[in-house]
N, C-alpha and C positions, 0 to 999 in steps of 0.2 A: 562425418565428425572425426576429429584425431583423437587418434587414442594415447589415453596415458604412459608416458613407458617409465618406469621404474628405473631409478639408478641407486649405487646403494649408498652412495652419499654425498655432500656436496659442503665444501669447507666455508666456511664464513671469517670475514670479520667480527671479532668481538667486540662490544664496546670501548670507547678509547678510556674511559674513566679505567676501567677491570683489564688494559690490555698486559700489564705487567707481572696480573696475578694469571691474568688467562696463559700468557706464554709460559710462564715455569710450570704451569699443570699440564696442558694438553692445547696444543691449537683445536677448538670446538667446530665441527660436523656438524652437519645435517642428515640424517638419513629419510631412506622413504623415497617412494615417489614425488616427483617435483608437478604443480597444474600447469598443464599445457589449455590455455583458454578455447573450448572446441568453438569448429566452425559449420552456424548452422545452415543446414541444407536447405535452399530456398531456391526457386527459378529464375532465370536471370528477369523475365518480365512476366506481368499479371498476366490472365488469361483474358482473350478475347472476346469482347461484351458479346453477348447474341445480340443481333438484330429484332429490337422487338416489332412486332406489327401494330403501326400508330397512322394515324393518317398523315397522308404525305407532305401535308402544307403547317403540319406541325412539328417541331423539333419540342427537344427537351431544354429546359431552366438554366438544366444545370450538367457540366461534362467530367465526367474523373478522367486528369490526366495522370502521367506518369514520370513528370515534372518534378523537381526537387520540392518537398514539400518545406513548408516553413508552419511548423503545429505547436508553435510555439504559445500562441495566441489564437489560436483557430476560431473561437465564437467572434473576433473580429471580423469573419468571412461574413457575418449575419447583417452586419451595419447595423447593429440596435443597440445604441447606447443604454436604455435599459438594462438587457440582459447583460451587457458588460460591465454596469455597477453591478448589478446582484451576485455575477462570477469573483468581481473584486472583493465585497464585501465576504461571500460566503468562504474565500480562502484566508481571509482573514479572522475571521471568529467561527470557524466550523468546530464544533466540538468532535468531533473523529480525527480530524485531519490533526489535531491539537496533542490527539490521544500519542499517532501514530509518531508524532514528532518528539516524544517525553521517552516512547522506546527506542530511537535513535540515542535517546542520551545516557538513556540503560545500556543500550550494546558496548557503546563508549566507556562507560564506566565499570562495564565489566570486562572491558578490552585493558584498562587501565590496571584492574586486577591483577589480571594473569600476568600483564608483562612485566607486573611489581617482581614476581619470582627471577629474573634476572640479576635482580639488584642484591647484594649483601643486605642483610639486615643487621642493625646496628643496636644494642638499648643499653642504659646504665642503668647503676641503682645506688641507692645507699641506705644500710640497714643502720640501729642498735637495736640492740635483741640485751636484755639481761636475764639470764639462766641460773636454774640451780639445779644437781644431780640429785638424785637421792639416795643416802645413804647407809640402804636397804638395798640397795641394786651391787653389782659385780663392780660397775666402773663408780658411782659415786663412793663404796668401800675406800677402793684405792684410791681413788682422790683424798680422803681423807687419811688414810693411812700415812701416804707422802707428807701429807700436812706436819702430819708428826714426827719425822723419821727426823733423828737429827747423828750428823757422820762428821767424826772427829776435822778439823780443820776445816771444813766445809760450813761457807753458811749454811742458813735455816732454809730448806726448800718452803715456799710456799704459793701454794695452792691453794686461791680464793674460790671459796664456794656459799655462796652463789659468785658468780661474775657478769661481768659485762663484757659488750663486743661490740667494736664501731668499725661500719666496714662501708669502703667505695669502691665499684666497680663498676665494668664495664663487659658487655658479651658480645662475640660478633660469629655470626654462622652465614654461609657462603654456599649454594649446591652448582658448581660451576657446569652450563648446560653444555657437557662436552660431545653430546650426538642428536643435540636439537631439539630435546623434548620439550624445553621450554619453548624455543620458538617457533617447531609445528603448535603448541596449544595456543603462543597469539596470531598464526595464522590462523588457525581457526577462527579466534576472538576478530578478527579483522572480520571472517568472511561475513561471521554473524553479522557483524556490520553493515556490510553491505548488505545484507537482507534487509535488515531493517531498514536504511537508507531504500530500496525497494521497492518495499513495501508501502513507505510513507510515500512513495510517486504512486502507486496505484493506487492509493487513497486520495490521493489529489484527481491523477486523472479519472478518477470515479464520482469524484467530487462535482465537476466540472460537467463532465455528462449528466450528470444526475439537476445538477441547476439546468442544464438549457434546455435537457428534456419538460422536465416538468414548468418551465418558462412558455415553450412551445407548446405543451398541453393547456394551459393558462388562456395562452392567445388562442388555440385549437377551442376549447370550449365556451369562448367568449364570440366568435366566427359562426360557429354553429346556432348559438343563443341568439345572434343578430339575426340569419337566415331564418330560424324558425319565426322569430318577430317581425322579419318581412313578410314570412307565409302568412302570419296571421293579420297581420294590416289587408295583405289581398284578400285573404277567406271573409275575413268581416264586411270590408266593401264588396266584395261577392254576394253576401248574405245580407245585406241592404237591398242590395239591388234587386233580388229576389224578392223581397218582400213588397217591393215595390211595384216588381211584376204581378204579385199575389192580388197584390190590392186592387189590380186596374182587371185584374180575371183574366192574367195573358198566362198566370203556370198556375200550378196545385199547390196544396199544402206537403206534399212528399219534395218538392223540392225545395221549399223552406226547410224542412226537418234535415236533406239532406245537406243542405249548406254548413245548416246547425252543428250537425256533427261533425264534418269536416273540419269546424273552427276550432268546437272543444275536442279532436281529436291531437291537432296541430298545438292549443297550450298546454295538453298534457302531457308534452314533450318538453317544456318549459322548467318543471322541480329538477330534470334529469342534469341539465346544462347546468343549473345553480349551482347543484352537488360536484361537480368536473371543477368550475372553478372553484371554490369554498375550499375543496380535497389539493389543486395544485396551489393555492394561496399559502396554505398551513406543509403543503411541501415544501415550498421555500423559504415557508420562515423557518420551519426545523433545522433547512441545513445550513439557513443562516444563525442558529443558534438562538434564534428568538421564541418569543410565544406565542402560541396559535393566534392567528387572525392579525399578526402585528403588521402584515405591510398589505392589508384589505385598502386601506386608503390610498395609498403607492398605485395598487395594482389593480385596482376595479375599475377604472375605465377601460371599456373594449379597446384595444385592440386589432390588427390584424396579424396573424405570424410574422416573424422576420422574413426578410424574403433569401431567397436561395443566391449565392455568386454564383455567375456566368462560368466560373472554373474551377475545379474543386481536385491541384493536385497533392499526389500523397506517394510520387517519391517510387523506389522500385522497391522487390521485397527483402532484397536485400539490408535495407536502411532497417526493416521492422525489425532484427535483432536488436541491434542496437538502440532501440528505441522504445520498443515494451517493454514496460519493471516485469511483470513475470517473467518474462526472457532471462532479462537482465539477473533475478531476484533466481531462480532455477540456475545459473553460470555460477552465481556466487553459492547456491547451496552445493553444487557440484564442487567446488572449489573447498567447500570446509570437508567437505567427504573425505576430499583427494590427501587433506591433512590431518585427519583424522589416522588413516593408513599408516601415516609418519608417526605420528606419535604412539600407536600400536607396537612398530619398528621400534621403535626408540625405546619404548618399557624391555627389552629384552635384552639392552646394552649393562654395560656396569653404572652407577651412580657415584658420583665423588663428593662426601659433604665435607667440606673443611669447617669446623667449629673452635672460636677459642673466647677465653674469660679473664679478667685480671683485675686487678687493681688493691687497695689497699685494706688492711685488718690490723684492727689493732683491742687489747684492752681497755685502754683509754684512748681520750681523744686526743690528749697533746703528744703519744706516741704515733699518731696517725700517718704522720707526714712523714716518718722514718724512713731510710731506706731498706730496714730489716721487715717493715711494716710490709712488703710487696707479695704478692701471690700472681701465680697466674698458672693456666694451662691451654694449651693446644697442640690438635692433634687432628690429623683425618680419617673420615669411615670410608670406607669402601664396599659398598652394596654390589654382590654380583650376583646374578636369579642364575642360577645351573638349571635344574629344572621345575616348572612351572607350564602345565598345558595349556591355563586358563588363559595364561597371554600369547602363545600360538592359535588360539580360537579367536582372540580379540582381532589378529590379525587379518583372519579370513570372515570375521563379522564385515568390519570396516573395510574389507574388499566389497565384497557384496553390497554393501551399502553407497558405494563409489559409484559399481555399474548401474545400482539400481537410480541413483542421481542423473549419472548420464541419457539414463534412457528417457526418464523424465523429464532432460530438458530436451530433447529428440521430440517429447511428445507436447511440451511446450508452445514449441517450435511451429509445428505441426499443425497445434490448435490455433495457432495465431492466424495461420493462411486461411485458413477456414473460416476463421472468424471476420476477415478482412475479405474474402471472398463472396462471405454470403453478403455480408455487409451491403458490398458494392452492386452485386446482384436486385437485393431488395431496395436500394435507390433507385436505379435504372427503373426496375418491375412499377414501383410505386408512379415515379414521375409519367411511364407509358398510360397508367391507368387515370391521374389525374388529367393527362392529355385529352383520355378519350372521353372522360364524364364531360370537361369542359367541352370540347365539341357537341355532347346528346344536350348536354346544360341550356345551349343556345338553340339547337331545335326543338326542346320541349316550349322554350321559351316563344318561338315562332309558333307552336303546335296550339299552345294557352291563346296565344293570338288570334288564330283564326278561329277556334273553336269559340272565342268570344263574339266575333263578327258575325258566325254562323247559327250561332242561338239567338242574337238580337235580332236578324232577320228570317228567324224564324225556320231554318230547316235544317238547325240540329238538338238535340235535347238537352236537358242541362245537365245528364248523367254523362256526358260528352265534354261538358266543360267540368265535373267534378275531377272525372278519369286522367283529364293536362292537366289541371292542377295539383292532386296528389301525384303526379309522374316528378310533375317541375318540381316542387318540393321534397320529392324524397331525393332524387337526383342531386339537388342543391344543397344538402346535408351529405349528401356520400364526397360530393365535392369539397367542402368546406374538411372533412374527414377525411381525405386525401391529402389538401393540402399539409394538412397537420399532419400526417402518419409521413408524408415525404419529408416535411424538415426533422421527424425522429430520426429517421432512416438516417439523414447527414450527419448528423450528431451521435447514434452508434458507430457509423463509419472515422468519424472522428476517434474516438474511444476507442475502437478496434485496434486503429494506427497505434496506441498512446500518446495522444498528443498531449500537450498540455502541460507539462514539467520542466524547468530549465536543466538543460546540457549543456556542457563547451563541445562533445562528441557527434552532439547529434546532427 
């Protein structure tokens, strides 16, 4: 990562509207350090998959290359037009995503704020005010004294009391930013921005994972409900069939009882799969904003999961700065840190406020317009801090809080590899295990087979066809749960990337 270097100040342009008041004050500075955007430490390439041990005549679904990824759209990798309404809609009416978007426009408008202080401010007024002294007081005495005084050749002074006063004017004050203080604080006000800006992508690409997971949990537990209700179509004509045996005196009554069980053991597995979709149904309506159960009629017909693309790439790791909001959202809080520093710097400069007032006063109105009627003043303050500790402390706070920024995006950085590592790991891991059930799936399936031909002809038991049946069906539910747990897996690895948010950069 490069480190910040400090310079102690940097001239600007000033505004062209203020450049004729800015030249006769001071051409306007910048001090502080300037953000230099660090660069983060990543490998030039992922690391290399282990080889899992799968049987040989079987490959995997699905392959991560390291290929320019395009994540822009990534549950388009699924081919499920379903799941790509439900992604479209739920960006469209998410209430979080909505939330995250209202503080984009806060940042904005508090960015708006701060860079008002740039600008003069302007206001007029216009009073009448009519008064009276009192002539119990030091000055209303003499008011009325004068009233009376009368000096040879001289007209009559007089001094109305009570009076009136009609008065127009105009104030204008100016703090001309001659070492940057204003425009380190709307750098900051910008960076804020970009946090927010962000933040509201990691609320999207969060958004986004969160529909297709629980889309795929939807199909995962509707996959599962059909295999158990395949088990139990075989268990029951199993348990026919035994009783048919019973009746002719070819078995006992323990191997009715034992069929019996095996069927109501197999629909008691039945309430559990209801609950999986019922729970992902009311997922997706939540993050489509709607109310529980609203898209039960959408989404209740089974199903099978999307199926996996034959190529799944995601780009080197280099691209993942540039493309994760927390990355991204840690660069920009490192960046308000960096200008924080600056305007630390900057409170220890002098201050220059130009202020001035005018316009007209008068007794009456039809004297208003006089040109005796005129006032005005202006003048400049000049603020200089000689000493002050508290702002030599600010300045090693907002150091401190710089490094502490940098490190945290270091560790950002960091977590991102890891997260896109394991990621990639637990696809591979998943699709070798869905490999190999699918392979035992098929021989338990032959094992059911023989074991049925060997109990019709009689020399093997029926605790011999119970023992393939419960194999083949616990097998066919870890399968079905495989498959499902490998398209999570895609779909974190997606979200790991950060896909999912529009860039021109990316």
């Amino acid at each position: 990562m490069k480190r910040l270097r400090p310079r102690s100040f940097r001239c600007h342009r000033p505004p062209q509207l203020l450049a004729p008041l800015c030249a006769a004050v001071l051409v306007g500075c910048t001090v502080g350090p300037d953000f230099v955007r660090p660069t983060a430490q990543t490998p030039a390439h992922w690391p290399d998959e282990r080889a899992g041990s799968r049987p040989e005549d079987r490959a995997r679904d699905s392959v991560v290359t390291e290929q320019t990824a395009e994540l822009r759209r990534w549950w388009s990798a699924f081919a499920d037009p379903t799941l790509s309404s439900l992604i479209e809609r739920a960006v469209a009416s998410n209430l979080d995503l909505r939330v995250a978007v209202l503080r984009i426009e806060e940042a904005r408008a508090q960015r708006g704020v701060t860079a008002a202080s740039l600008w003069p401010s302007l206001g007029v007024n216009g009073s009448l005010t009519r008064t009276r002294l009192s002539e119990t007081t030091p000055t209303g005495a003499l008011f009325d004294t004068f009233s009376t005084v009368r000096i040879p050749g001289v007209s009559g002074i007089n001094i109305p009391n009570p009076y009136n006063q009609y008065q127009l004017g105009a104030d204008v004050s100016w703090e001309p930013d001659l070492f940057g203080r204003v425009r380190r604080s709307v750098e900051v006000a910008d960076a804020n921005v970009e946090q927010s800006v962000e933040d509201q992508h990691a609320a999207l690409v969060s958004l986004l994972g969160d529909v297709a997971r629980a889309f795929i949990d939807l199909r995962g537990a509707q996959l599962s409900e059909a295999t158990a209700q395949k088990s139990i179509d075989t268990t029951r004509e199993l348990l026919d069939l035994t009783r048919q045996r019973r009746a002719a005196g070819l078995t006992s009554d323990v191997d009715v009882v034992e069929a019996t069980a095996q069927l109501t053991a197999t629909q008691a597995q039945l309430p559990a799969f209801d609950l999986a979709i019922t729970q992902a149904i009311n997922q997706l309506s939540r993050l489509l904003g709607r109310q529980p159960e609203a898209l039960r009629t959408e989404l209740e017909d089974a199903a099978s999961p999307p199926p996996l693309p034959p190529s799944v790439p995601i780009g080197l790791p280099a691209q993942l700065a540039r493309r994760r909001p927390d990355i991204r959202r840690a660069e920009a809080s490192l960046h308000a840190a960096t200008a924080e520093i600056g305007l630390a710097v900057a409170d220890l400069y002098p201050r220059l406020s130009l202020t001035g007032a005018g316009g007209l006063q008068s007794e009456t109105a039809s004297e208003l317009s006089e040109w005796a009627s005129r006032f005005f003043s202006f003048g400049p303050t000049l603020e200089l801090p000689v000493f002050d500790r508290g702002r030599w402390q600010m300045i090693s706070l907002q150091s401190a809080r710089a490094r502490e920024a940098a490190v945290s995006y270091a560790s950002t950085v960091l977590n991102a590899l890891h997260e896109v590592e394991n990621a990639r790991a637990a696809f591979a891991a998943d699709q070798d295990r869905r490999v190999w059930l699918d392979a035992t799936v098929q021989q338990n399936r032959d094992a059911v087979n023989l074991a049925r031909q060997r109990y019709a002809s009689g020399v093997a038991s029926f605790i011999e066809i119970l023992d393939a049946e419960r194999t083949l069906q616990q097998n066919e539910l870890s399968l079905a749960q495989s498959t499902t747990l490998v398209g999570e897996d895609l779909v974190s690895l997606y979200r790991a990337l950060g896909g999912g948010w529009q860039d021109g950069n990316e």
